[in-house]
Every structure is written in structure tokens, then in C-alpha cells.
N, C-alpha and C positions, 0 to 999 in steps of 0.2 A: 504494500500500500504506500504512497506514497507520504513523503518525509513533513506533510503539511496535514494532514490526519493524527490528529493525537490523542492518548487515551479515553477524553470525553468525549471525541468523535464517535469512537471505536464502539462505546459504552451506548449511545446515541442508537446506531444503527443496531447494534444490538436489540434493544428495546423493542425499536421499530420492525425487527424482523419480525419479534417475539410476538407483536400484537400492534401495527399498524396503525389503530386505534387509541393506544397511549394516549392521554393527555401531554400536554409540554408541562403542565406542572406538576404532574408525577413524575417525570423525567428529573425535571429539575429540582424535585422534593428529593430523590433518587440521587443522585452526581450531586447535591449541593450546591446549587446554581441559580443566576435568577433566572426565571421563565423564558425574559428578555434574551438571556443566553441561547439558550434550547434556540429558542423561534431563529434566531440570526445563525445559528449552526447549521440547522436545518435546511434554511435558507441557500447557506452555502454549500451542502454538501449536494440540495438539488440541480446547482447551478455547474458547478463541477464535474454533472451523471454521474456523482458516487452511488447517490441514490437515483435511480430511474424513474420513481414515481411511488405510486401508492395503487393497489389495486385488491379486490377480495379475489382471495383462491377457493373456487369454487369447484362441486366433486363432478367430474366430467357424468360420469355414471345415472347422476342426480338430475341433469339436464337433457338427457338423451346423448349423451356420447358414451357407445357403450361398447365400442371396440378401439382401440389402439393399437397400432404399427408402429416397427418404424421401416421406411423404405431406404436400403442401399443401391445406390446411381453412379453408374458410369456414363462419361460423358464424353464426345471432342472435347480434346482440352483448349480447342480456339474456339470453342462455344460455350464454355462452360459460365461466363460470367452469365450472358443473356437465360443460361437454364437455370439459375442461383438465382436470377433474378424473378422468370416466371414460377418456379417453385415456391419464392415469395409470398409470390400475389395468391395465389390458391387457397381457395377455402377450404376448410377442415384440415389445413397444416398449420400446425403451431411451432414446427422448429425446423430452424433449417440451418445445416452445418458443412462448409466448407472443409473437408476431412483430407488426412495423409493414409496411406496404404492402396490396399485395394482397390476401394474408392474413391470416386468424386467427391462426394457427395451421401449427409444423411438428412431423410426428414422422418419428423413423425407428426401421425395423423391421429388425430381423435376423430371416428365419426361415430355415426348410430348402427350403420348393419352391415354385415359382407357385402351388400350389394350396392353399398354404396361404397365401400372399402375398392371392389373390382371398378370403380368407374373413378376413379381418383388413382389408383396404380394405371390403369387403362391412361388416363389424360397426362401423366406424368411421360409413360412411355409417347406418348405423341408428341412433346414438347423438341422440337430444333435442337439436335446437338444429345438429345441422349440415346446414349446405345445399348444399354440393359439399367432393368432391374432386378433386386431381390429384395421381398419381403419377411418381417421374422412379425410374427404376428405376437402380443404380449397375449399369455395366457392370463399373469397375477401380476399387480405390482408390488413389491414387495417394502422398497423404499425410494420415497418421492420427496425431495426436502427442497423447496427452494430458498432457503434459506442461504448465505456465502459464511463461512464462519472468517470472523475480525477477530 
């Protein structure tokens, strides 16, 4: 982390990983601080993308997403930014990863059914520039943290 993050930062995102929802004056009741502190830290760390934002994690399951993937991609390698890019844009992909080995390329998918799992590997394999997939379909998850530990 860098040299400008210091133990109250640290202690900061802690919190906020821990429950998003914090108050700043339990933080700062917490680390000994004024409020005013917290609010200006915060401030800074969102301006810096230490923190990226705030959002609920919500159980995919619970919504209708009730299969997950993830898909390995080979690609042209003189196409590959434009297929990182439409793999991007795609609905029911939540991650996409510019990867070393084998592959190109990993995403994974949350949808609702096989059948729509086959028309999303289907449209993947259509995209300019890829030359195979392979899917490893998740049976269980076992551990999901998004949590970074500081």
C-alpha cells in the first residue's frame, strides 16, 4: 500500500469493509478521532480509488442468479484488447480478467439457467478475435470474500 496510507487509514477501511454502513462517529469513537477526521479521510481515500465506492453484496442465488461459471478464452493476440473489451460490455459477466498461461482471458458469469449459460458461452464464442472456449461450471462456493485485507 502505498507510503501515504497510514495506520488510521488502514483501520478506516477496515471498518468499512467490515460493514459499509458504519457511522463516521463510530469510527471515530473507535481510532479516537474527530468525526471531522473520519469524513476528510474518507474523502481522500475515495479520491485516490483506494476505496472504489460503496455498494450492498447481494446473494446472487437470492435474485435469480442461480448458476455460475467461469469461462477460459483464447484469443488473437492482435485482437485481444477489442474481445476484453466486448466481454466487458456483456450482460450477466461480472468479471473479467486479462490472465498469463494458457489463456487469454477469464470471465465469470452469474446467470439464472443453463440455457441461458449456453447462449452467453455461445455469444462469447462469436465475438472477433476468439478462438476457443472452456467452461468449468461452479458446483458450490465455498469461499467468496471481497473483502482486500490492510
Amino acid at each position: 500500500m502505498g507510503s501515504d496510507i497510514d495506520e488510521v487509514d488502514k483501520e478506516i477501511i477496515r471498518m468499512l469493509q467490515e460493514d459499509a454502513r458504519v457511522s463516521f462517529r463510530k469510527i471515530a469513537e473507535k481510532l479516537n478521532v474527530s468525526e471531522a477526521t473520519i469524513f476528510t479521510r474518507v474523502k481522500k481515500l475515495l479520491k485516490k480509488n483506494v476505496i472504489k465506492g460503496f455498494a450492498a453484496i447481494v446473494s446472487p442465488e437470492k435474485v435469480g442468479k442461480n448458476i455460475t461459471a467461469f469461462v477460459l478464452i483464447n484469443a488473437d493476440p492482435k485482437k485481444l484488447q477489442s474481445v476484453l473489451e466486448a466481454l466487458s460490455k456483456m450482460e450477466d459477466v461480472y468479471e473479467v480478467y486479462d490472465v498469463t498461461g494458457s489463456y487469454y482471458a477469464v470471465v465469470k458469469i452469474r446467470t439464472e439457467d443453463q440455457r441461458r449459460l449456453a447462449k452467453i458461452i455461445d455469444d462469447i464464442g462469436m465475438i472477433d478475435g476468439v478462438t476457443s472456449t472452456e467452461t468449468a461450471l461452479v458446483l458450490r462456493s465455498i469461499k467468496e470474500d471481497f473483502r482486500i485485507k490492510v
